[in-house]
N, C-alpha and C positions, 0 to 999 in steps of 0.2 A: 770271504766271510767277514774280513771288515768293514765293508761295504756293506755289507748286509745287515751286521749288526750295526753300525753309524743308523741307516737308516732305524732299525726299529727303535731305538733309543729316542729317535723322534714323535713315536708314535704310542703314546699313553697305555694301550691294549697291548702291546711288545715291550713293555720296558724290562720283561725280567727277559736276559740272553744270556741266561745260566748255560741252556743247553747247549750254547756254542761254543761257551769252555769247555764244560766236563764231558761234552761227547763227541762232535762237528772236532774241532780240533784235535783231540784224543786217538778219532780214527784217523786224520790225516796227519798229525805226529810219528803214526804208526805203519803212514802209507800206503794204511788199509784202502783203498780207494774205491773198490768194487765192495764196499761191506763184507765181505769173507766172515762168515761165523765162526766161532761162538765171537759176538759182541759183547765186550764188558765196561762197564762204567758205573760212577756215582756220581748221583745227584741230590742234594739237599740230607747228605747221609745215607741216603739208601742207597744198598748196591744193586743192578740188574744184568742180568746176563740175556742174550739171546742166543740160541743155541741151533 
């Protein structure tokens, strides 16, 4: 994910890598690695579930 975010940081059309904190990360924090639902996260204040 570093890597990936360095890159789009490079790339004007990618420069927001919000979702690699509050989500991309979040689930692999959590070790979730196969996504397993219910996913939870917030983004720009909003919360989302997937269930």
């Amino acid at each position: 994910m570093n890597v990936r975010k360095a890159a789009m940081l490079r790339e004007e059309a990618h420069s927001d890598t919000s979702r690699i904190e509050t989500m991309q990360r979040l689930f692999l924090a959590a070790g979730n690695y196969d996504l397993h639902t219910p996913l939870t996260w917030k983004t720009y204040g909003d919360s989302y579930t997937i269930r």
